[in-house]
VEXVEXZA-641852 format. One line per 4 residues: for each residue z, y, x of N, C-alpha, C. Coordinates in steps of 0.2 Angstrom, whole numbers. Last residue first. Layout:
BEGIN
Z:Y:X:Z:Y:X:Z:Y:X  ...
//
This chain:
BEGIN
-60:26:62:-55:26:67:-57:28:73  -69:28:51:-61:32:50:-58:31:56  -77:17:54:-80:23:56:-74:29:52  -76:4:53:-69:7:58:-75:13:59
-85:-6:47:-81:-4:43:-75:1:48  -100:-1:58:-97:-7:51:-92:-2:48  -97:14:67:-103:7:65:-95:3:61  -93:24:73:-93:23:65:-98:19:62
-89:23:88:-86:24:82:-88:24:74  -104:12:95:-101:19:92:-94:16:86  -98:-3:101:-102:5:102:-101:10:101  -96:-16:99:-99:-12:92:-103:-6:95
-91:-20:109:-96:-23:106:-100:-19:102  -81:-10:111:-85:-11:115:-91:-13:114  -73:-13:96:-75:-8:102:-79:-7:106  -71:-26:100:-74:-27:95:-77:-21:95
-62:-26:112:-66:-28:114:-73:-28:108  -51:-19:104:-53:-15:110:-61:-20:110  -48:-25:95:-48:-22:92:-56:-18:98  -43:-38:102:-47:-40:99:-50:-32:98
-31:-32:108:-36:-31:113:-43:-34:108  -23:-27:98:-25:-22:101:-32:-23:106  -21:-40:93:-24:-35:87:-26:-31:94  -15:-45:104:-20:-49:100:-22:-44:97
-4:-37:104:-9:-36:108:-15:-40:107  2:-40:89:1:-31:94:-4:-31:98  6:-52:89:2:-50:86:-3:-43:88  13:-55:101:10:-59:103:3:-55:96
27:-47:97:20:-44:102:14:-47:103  30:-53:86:26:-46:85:24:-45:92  30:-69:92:26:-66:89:25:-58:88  40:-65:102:36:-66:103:30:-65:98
52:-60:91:51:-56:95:44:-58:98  53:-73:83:51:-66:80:48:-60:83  57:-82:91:52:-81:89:48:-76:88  69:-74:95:67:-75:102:60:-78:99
76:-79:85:77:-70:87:72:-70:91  74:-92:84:75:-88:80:73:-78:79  83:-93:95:80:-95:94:74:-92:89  97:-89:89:93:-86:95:86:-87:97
99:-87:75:99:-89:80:95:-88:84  102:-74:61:97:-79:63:102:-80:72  104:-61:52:110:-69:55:104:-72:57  98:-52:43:98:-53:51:103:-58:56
87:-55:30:91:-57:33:94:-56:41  81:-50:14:85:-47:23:88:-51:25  85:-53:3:79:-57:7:81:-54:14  86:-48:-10:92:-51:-6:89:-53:-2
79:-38:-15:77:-45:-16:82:-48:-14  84:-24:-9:85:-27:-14:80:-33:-17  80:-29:7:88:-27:2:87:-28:-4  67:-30:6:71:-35:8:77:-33:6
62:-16:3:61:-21:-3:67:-29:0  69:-9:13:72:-8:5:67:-16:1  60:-15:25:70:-16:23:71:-13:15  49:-12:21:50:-18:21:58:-18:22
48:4:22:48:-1:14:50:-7:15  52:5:32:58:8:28:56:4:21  41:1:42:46:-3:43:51:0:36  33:9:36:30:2:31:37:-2:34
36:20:41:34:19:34:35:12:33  33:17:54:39:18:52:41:19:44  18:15:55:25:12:57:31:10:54  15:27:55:13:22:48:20:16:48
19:34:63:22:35:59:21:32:52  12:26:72:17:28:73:22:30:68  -1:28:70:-1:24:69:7:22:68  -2:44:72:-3:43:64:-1:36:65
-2:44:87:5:47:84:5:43:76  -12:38:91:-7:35:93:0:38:85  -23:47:85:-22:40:82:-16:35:82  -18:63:80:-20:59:85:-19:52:82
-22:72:67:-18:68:70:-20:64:74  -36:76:59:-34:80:65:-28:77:68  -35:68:49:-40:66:54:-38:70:60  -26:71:39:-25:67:43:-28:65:49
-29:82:29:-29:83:37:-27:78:41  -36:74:15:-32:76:19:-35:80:26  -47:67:12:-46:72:8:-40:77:10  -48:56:19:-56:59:17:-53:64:17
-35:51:23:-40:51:26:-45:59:25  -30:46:9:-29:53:11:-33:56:16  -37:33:10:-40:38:3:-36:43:6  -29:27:20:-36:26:21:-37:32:16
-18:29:16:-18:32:21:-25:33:23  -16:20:5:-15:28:5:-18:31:10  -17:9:11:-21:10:8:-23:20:5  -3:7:19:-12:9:24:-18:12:19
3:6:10:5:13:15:-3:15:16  0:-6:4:0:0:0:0:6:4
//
């Protein structure tokens, strides 16, 4: 829902004037405040976990981050120009 916003405010907004780092940054933090208030009220939050556990969680979001970032990069490269197929917003 955040990103979907974020894509339609795009056209219509000033969001294009925000650098990319910063606007990804602050989507961030959006989508981390949704995902704890909807985990709070579901009862779904959980942060009792084992180490194990903790030391999953943690390899997959990076192991996600840079898969996404290097895929993103090389699909970049392939592509050419910024506003070939669908990443001509990015």
């Amino acid at each position: 829902m955040t990103y979907a916003f974020y894509i339609l405010y795009l056209e219509v907004g000033g969001l294009q004037d925000i650098p990319a780092m910063k606007m990804i940054f602050y989507m961030n933090i959006v989508g981390s405040i949704m995902v704890f208030l909807i985990g709070k009220v579901s009862g779904s939050f959980v942060l009792h976990m084992n180490i194990n556990a903790w030391i999953a969680a943690f390899v997959l979001s990076l192991g996600a981050a840079f898969i996404g970032v290097g895929f993103f990069s090389v699909w970049r490269t392939v592509c050419g120009s910024p506003g070939c197929s669908n990443f001509k917003y990015i």
